[in-house]
LOTOR-670974 format. One record per atom (N, C-alpha, C): residue number from 1; x, y, z; atom name; residue in three letters. Coordinates in nm, 2 decimals. Layout:
<recs>
rec pos:NUM X:X Y:Y Z:Z site:CA code:ala
...
</recs>
This chain:
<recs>
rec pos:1 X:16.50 Y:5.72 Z:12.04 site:N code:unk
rec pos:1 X:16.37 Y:5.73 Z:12.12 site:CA code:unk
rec pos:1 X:16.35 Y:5.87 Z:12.16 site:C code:unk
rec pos:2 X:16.44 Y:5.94 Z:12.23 site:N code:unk
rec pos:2 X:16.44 Y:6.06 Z:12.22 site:CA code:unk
rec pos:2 X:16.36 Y:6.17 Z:12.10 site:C code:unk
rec pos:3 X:16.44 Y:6.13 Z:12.01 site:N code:unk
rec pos:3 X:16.39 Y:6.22 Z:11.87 site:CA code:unk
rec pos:3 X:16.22 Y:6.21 Z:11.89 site:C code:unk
rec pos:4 X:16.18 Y:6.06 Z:11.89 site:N code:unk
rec pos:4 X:16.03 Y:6.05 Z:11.85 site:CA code:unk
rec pos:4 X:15.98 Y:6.11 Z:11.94 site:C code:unk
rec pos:5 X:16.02 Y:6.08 Z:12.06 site:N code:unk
rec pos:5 X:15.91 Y:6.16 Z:12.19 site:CA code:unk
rec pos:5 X:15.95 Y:6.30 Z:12.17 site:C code:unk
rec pos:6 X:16.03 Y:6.38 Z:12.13 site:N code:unk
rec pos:6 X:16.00 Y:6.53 Z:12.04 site:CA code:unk
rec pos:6 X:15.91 Y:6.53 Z:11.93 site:C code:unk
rec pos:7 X:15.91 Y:6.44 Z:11.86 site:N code:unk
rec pos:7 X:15.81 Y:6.44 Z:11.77 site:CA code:unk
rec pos:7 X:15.67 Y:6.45 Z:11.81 site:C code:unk
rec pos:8 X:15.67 Y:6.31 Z:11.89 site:N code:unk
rec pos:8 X:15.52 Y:6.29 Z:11.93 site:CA code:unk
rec pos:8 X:15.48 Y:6.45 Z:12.02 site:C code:unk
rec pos:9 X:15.55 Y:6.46 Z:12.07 site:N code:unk
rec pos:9 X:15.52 Y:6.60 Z:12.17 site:CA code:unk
rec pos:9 X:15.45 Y:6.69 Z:12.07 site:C code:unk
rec pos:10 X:15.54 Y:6.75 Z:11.95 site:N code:unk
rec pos:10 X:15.51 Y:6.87 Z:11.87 site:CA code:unk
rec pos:10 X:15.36 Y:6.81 Z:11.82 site:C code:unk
rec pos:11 X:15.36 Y:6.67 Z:11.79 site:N code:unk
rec pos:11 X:15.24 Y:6.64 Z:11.71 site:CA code:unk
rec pos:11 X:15.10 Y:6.67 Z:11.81 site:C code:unk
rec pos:12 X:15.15 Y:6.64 Z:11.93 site:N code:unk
rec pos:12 X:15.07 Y:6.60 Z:12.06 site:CA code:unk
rec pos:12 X:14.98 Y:6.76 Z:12.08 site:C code:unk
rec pos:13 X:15.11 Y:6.89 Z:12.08 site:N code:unk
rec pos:13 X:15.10 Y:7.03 Z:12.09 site:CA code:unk
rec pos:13 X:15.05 Y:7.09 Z:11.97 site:C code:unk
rec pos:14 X:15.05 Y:7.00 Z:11.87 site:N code:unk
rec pos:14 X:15.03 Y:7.15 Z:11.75 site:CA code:unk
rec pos:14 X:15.13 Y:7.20 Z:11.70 site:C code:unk
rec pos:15 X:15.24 Y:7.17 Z:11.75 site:N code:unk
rec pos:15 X:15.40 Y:7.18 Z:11.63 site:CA code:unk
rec pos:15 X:15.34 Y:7.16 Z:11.48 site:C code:unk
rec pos:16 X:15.34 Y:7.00 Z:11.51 site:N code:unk
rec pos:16 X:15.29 Y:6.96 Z:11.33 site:CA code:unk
rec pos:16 X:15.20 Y:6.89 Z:11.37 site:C code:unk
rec pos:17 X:15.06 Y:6.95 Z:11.28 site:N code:unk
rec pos:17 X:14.94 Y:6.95 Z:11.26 site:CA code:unk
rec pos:17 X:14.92 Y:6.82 Z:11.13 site:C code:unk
rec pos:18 X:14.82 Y:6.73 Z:11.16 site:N code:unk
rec pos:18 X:14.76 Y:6.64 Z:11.07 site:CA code:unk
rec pos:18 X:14.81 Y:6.65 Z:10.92 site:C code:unk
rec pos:19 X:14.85 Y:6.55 Z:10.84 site:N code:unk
rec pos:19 X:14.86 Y:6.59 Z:10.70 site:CA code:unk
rec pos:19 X:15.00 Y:6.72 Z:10.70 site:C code:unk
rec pos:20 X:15.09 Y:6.75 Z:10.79 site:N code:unk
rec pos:20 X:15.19 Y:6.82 Z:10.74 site:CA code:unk
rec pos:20 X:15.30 Y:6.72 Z:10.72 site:C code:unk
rec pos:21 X:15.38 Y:6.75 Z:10.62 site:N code:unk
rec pos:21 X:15.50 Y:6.69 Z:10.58 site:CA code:unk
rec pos:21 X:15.64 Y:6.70 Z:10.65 site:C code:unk
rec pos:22 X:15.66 Y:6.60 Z:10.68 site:N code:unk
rec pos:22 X:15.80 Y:6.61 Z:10.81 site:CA code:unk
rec pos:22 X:15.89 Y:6.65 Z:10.69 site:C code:unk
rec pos:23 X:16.01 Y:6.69 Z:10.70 site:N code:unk
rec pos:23 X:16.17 Y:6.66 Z:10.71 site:CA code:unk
rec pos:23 X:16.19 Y:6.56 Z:10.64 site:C code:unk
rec pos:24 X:16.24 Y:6.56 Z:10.50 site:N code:unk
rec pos:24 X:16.32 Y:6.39 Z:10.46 site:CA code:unk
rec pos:24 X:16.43 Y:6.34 Z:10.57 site:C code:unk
rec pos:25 X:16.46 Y:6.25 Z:10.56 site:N code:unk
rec pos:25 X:16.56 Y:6.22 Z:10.71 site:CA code:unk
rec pos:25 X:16.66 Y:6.23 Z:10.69 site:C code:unk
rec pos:26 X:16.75 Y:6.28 Z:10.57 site:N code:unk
rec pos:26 X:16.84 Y:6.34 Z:10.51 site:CA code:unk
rec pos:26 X:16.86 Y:6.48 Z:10.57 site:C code:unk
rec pos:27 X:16.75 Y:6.56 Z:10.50 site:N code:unk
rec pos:27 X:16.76 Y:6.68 Z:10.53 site:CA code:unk
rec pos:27 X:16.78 Y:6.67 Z:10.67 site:C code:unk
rec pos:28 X:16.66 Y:6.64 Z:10.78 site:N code:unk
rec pos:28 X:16.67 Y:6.64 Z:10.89 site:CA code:unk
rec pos:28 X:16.80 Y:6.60 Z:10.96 site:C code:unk
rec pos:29 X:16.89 Y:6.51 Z:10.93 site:N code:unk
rec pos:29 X:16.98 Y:6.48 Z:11.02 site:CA code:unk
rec pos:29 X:17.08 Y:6.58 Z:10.97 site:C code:unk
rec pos:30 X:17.07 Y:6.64 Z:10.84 site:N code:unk
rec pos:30 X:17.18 Y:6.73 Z:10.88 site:CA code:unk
rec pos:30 X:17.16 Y:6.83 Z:10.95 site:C code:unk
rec pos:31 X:17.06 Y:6.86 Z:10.93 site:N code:unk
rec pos:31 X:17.02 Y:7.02 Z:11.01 site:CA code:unk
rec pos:31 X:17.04 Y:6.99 Z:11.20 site:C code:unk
rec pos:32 X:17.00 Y:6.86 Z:11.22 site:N code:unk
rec pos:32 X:17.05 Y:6.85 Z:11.34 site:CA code:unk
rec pos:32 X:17.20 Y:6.80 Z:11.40 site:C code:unk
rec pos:33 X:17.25 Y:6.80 Z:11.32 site:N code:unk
rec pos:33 X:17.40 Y:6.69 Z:11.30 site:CA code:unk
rec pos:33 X:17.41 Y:6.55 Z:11.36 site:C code:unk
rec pos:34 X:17.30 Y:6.47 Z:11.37 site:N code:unk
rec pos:34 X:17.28 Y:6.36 Z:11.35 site:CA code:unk
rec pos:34 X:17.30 Y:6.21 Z:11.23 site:C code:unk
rec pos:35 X:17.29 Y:6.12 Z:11.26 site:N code:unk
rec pos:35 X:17.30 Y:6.03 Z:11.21 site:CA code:unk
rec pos:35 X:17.12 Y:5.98 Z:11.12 site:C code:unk
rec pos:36 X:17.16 Y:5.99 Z:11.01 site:N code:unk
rec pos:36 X:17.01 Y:5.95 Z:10.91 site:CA code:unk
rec pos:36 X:16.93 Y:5.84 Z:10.94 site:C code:unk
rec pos:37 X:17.03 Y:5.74 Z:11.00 site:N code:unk
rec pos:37 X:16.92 Y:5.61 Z:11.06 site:CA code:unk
rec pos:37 X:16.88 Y:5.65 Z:11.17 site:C code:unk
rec pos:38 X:16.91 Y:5.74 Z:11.27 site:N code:unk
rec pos:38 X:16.83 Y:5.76 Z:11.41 site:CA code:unk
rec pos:38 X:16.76 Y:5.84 Z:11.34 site:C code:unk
rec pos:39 X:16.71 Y:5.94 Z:11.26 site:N code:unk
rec pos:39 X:16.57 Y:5.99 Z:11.15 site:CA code:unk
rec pos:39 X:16.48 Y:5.86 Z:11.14 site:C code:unk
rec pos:40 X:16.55 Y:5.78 Z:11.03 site:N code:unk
rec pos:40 X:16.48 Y:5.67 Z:11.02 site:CA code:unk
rec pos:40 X:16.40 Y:5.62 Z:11.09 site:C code:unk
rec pos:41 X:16.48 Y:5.55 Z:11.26 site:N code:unk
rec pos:41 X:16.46 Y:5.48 Z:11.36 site:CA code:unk
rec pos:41 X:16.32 Y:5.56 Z:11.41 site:C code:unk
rec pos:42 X:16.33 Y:5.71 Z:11.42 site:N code:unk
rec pos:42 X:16.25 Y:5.77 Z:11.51 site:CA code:unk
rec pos:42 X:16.13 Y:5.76 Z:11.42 site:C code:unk
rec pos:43 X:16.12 Y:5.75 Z:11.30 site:N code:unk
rec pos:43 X:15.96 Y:5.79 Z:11.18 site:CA code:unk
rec pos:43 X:15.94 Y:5.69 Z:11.17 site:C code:unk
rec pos:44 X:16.00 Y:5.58 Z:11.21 site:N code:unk
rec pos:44 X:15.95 Y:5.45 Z:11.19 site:CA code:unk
rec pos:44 X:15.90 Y:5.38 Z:11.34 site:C code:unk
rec pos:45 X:15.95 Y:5.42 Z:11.43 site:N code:unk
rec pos:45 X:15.89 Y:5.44 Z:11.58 site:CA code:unk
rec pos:45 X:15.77 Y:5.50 Z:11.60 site:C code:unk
rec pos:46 X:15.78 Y:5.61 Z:11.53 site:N code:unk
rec pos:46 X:15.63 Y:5.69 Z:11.56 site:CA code:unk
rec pos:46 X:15.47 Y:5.65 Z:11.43 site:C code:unk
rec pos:47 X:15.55 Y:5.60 Z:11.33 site:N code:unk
rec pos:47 X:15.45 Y:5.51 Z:11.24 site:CA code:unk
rec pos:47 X:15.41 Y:5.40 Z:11.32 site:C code:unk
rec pos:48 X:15.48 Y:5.35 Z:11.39 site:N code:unk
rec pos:48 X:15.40 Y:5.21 Z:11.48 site:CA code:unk
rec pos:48 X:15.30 Y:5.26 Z:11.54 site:C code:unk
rec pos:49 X:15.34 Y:5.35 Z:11.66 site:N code:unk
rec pos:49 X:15.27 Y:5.41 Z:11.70 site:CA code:unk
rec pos:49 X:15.11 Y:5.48 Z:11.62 site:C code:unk
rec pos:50 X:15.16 Y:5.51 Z:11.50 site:N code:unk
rec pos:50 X:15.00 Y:5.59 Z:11.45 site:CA code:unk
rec pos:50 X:15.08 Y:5.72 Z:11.46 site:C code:unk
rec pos:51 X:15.14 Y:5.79 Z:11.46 site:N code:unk
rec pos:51 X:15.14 Y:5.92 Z:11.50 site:CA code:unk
rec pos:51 X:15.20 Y:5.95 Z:11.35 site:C code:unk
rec pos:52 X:15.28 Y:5.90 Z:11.28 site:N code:unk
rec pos:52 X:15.30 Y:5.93 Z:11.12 site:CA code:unk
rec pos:52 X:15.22 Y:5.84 Z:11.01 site:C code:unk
rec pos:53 X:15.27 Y:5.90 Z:10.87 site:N code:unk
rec pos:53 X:15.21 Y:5.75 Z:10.76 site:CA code:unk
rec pos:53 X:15.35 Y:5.84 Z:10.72 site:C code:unk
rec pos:54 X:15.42 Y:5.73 Z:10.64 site:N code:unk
rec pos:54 X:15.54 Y:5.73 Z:10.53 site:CA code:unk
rec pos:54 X:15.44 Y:5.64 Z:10.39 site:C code:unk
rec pos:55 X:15.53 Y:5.74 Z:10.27 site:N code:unk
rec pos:55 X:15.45 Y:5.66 Z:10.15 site:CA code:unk
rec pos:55 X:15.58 Y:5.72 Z:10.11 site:C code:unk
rec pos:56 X:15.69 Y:5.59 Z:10.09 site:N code:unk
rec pos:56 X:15.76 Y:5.58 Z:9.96 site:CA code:unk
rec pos:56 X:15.77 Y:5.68 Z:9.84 site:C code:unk
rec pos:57 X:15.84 Y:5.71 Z:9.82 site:N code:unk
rec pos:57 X:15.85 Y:5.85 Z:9.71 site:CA code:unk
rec pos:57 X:15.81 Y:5.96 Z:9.73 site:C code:unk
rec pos:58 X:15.72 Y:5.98 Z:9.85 site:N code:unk
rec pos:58 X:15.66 Y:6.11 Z:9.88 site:CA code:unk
rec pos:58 X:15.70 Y:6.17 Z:10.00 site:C code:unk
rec pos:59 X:15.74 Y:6.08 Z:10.12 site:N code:unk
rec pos:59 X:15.77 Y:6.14 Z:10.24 site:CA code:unk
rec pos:59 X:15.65 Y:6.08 Z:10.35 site:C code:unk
rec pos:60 X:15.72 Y:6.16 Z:10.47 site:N code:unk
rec pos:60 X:15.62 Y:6.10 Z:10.62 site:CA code:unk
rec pos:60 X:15.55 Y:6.20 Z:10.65 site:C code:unk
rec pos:61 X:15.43 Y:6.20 Z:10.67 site:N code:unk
rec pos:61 X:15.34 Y:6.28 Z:10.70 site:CA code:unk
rec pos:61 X:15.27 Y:6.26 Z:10.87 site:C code:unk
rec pos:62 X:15.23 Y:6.37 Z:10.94 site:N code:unk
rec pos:62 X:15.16 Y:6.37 Z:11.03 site:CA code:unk
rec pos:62 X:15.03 Y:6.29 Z:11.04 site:C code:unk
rec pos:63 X:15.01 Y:6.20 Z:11.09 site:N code:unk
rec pos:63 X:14.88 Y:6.09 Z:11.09 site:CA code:unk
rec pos:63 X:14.74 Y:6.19 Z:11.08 site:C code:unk
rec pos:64 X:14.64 Y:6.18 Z:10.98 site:N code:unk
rec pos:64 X:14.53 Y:6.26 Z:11.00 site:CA code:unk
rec pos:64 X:14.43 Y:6.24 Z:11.13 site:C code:unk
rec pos:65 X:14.49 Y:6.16 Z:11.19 site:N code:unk
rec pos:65 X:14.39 Y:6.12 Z:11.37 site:CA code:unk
rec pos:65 X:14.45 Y:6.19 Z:11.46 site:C code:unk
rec pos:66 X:14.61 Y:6.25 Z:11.43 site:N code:unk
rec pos:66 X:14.67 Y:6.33 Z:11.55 site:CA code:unk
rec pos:66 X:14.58 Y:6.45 Z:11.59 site:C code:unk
rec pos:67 X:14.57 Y:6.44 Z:11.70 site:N code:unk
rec pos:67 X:14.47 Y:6.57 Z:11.79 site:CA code:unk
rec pos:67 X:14.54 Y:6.65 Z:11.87 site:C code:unk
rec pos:68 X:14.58 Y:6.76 Z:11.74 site:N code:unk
rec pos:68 X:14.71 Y:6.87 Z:11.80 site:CA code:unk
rec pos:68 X:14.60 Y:6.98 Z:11.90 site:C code:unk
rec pos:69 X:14.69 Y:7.06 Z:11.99 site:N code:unk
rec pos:69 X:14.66 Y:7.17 Z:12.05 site:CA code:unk
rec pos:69 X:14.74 Y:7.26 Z:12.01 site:C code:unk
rec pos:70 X:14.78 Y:7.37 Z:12.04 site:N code:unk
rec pos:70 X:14.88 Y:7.47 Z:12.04 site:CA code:unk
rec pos:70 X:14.98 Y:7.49 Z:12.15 site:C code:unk
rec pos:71 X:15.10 Y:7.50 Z:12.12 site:N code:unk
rec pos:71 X:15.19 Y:7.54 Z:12.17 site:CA code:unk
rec pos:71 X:15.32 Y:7.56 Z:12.08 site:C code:unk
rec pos:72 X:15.45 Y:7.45 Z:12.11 site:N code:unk
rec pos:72 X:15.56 Y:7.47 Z:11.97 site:CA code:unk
rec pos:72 X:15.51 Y:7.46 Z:11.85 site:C code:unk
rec pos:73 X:15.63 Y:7.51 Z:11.76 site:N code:unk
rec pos:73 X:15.62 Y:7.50 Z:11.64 site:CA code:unk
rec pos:73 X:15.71 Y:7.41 Z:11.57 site:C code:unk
rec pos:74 X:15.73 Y:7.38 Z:11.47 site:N code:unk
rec pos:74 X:15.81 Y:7.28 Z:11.35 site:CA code:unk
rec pos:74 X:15.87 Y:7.44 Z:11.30 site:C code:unk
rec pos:75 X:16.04 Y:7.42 Z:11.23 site:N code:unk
rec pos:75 X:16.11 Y:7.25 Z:11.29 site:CA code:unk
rec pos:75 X:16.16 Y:7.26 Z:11.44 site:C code:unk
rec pos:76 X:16.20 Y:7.19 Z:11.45 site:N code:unk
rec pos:76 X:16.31 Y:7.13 Z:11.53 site:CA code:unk
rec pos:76 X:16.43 Y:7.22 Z:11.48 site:C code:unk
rec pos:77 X:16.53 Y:7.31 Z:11.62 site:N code:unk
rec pos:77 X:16.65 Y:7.35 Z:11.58 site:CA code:unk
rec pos:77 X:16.73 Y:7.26 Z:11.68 site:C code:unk
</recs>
């Protein structure tokens, strides 16, 4: 839960802007030294929500309705 409410925040701020492409959850958990299903857990948390779309073979993408501002950036260290 954690993870996604970072997520949603960056999305919320302008981190990642509409149509950018997250992190496979691979890559992502290593770079954080995390576990790949808490990736999972969190992109699939924030898809309910609306705040991602995942398409199979391609990756999760920032929802084109997210209404970023500015402040952080992507990634996540």
């Amino acid at each position: 839960a954690q993870l996604a409410d970072v997520i949603s925040e960056l999305i919320a701020t302008g981190g990642l802007v509409p149509g950018e492409k997250l992190p496979p959850s691979r890559e992502l958990a290593t770079r954080l030294g995390i576990n790949r299903n808490t990736i999972s857990n969190a992109y699939e948390e924030l898809a309910k929500a609306g705040r991602v779309r995942s398409h199979v073979g391609q990756g999760t993408f920032v929802s084109e309705r997210a209404e970023p501002s500015t402040r952080m950036r992507w990634p996540v260290t």
